[in-house]
N, C-alpha and C positions, 0 to 999 in steps of 0.2 A: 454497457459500461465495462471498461478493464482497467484492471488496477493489481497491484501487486504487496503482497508480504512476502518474511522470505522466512523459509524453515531448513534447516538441516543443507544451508547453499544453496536451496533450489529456490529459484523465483516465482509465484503463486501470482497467478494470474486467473482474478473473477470477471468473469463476462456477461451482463444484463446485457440481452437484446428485447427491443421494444416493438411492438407490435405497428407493422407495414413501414417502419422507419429502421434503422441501425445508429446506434447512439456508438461511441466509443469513447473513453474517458479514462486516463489514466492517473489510477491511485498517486502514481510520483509525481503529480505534475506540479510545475511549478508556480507559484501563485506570486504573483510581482516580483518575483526576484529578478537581479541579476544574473547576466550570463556568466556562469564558472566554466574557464576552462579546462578541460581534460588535465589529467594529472599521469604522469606514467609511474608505473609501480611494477614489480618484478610479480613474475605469476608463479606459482608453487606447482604447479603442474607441468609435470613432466614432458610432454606430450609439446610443449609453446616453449619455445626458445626465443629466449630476450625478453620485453616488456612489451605490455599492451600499455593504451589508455584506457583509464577510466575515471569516465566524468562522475563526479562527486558532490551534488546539491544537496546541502544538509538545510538552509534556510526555504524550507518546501515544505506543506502538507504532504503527508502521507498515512495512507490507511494501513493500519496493522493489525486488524481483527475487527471481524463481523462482530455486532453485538450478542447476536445469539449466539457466539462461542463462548461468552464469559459466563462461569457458573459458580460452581464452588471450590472448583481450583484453579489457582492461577496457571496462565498460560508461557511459554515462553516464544519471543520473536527476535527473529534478528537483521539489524536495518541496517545495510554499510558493514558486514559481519558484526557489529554489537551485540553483543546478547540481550535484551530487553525482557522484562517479565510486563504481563498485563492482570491485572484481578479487580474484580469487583467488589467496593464495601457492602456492610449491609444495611447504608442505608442506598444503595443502587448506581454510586459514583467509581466511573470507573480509574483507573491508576494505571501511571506507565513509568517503570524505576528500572534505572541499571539495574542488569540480573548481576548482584555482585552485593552479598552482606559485608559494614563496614567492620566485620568483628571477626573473622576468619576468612573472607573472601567468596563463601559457599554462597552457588545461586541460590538466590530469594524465590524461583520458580519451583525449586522442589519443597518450599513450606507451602503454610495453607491458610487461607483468610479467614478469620478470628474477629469478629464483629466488625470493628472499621477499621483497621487493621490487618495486615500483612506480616505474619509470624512465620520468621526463619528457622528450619526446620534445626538448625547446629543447637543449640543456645536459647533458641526463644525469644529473640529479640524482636518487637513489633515496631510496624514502621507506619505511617497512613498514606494516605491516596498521593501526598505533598511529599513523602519521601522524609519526612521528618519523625525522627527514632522518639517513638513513642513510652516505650517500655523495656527496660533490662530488668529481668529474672534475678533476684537476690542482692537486687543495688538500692542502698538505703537514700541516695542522692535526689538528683533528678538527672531524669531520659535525655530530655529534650536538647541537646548539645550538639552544634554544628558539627562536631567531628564526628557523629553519630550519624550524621543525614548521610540521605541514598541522594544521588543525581536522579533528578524527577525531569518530566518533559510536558512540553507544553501542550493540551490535550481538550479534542472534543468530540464531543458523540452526535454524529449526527446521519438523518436517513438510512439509518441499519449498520453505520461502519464505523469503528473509533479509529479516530483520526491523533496521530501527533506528528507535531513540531519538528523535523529532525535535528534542529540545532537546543539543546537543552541552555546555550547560553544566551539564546535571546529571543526577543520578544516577538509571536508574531507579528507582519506585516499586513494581515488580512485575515480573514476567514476560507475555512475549508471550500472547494469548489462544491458547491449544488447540483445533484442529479438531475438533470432535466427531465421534465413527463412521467416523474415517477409517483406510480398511484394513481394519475390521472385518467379518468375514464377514458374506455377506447385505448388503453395503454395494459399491456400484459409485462412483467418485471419478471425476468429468470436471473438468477444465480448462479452461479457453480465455479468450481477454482479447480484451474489447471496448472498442476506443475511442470516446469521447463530449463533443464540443463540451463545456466547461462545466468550472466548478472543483470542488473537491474537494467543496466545503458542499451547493454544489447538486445535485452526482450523487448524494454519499449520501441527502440528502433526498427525490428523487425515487425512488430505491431502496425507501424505509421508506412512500413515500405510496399505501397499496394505493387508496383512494378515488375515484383520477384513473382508474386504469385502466377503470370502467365505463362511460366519457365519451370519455379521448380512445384507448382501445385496445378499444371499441364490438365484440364480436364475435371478439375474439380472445382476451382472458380472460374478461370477463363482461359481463351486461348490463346496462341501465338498469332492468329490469323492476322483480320481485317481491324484497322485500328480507326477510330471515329473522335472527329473534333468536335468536342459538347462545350456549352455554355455553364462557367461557374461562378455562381453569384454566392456571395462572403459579404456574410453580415458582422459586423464586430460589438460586442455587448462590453458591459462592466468588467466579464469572468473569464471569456470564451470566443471563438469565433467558429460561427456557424457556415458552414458551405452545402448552396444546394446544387446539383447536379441537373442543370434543364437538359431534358431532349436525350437523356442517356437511357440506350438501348441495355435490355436485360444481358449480364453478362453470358457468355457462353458457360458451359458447364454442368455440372448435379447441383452445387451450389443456390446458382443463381435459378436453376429450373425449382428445385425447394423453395426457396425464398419469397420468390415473384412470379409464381404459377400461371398468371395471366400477363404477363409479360412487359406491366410498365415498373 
């Protein structure tokens, strides 16, 4: 499984591989949407003269923290450079608000969760799971006032990962993608997050481009050699489409000698 958060600009990418199979699944993926096209934006970096593209699907599931990160402090993430804060109530729901208090602007990630509740460290102002201002410190009124709300996103916890919405203005269109074979006997589930220079469009792409690796990863998945015409059978489901590889020889390399030790 790969999938991505992103912290401090870098793109985090967590990898489940599944036992005698390779599963691949990424975090960004898009679930029924339409196709957005690339947008061009000027880059701040020095080094890239002119504009790149970059493709922008904010109407997408996307995972931005393992469940077992949320504890007793909130976290901070950032989706499309947003800054986002995540935390847990205590009654175990989790929350995803603009990292951004509506009362001085100060991130909500440097406060700290306060029974159900989200308390900004400036002021003290408590917010809950829905981003709606729960409590002002020394106000005889009442909290609860739109112009008080945090922008909240739409959000679910599911098979170890929280999941949101990237569009906080609309509804989703489906449910988060399902890990396939996970847990399931005969199924071994590894984790780990790798960080990698580069934005969200280009890590996924370099993810799905098996072609590169015979050229610039020469010897550690495969090689330049002898090329062979396999049979690919693509099943298409609800969520997903599945592609099996008949009659495909074990790739050359350390990789694929690790992998498939006996050689189918």
């Amino acid at each position: 499984m790969q999938g991505r958060a992103a912290r401090g600009g870098r793109t985090q990418v967590a990898v489940a591989t599944l036992h005698q199979r390779q599963l691949v699944v990424t975090r960004a993926r898009r679930h029924n949407a339409p196709m957005v096209a690339p947008t061009m934006e000027s880059t701040a970096d020095p080094e890239l003269d002119g504009k790149v593209s970059v493709a922008r699907i904010h109407d997408a599931w996307y995972v931005i923290c393992a469940s077992e990160e949320l504890g007793e402090r909130p976290l901070q993430r950032k989706l499309y450079g947003t800054s986002l804060v995540v935390f847990r109530d205590d009654r175990g729901r989790p929350g995803v608000l603009l990292d951004r208090c509506p009362h001085r602007n100060v991130p909500l990630s440097l406060g700290r969760v306060r029974g159900p509740h989200l308390q900004c460290a400036y002021h003290g102002w408590e917010f809950d799971v829905g981003g709606t201002c729960r409590k002002v410190p020394g106000l005889c009124g009442k909290a609860e006032l739109p112009s008080r709300a945090v922008t909240s996103f739409p959000i679910r916890e599911v098979d170890g990962y929280v999941w949101i919405w990237g569009n906080p203005e609309s509804e989703p269109d489906g449910e988060p993608f399902r890990l396939p074979k996970l847990n399931e006997p005969g199924y071994t589930t590894v984790r780990r997050v790798v960080e990698a220079e580069g934005t969200l469009h280009a890590t996924i792409e370099n993810a799905l481009d098996v072609p590169h690796t015979a050229f610039l990863h020469r010897g550690l998945f495969r090689g330049t050699g002898t090329t062979n015409i396999i049979k690919a059978v693509m099943t298409r489901g609800p969520d997903r489409v599945q592609t099996e590889y008949v009659g495909e020889p074990r790739p050359e390399g350390l990789a694929g000698r690790v992998l498939s030790p006996s050689g189918g």
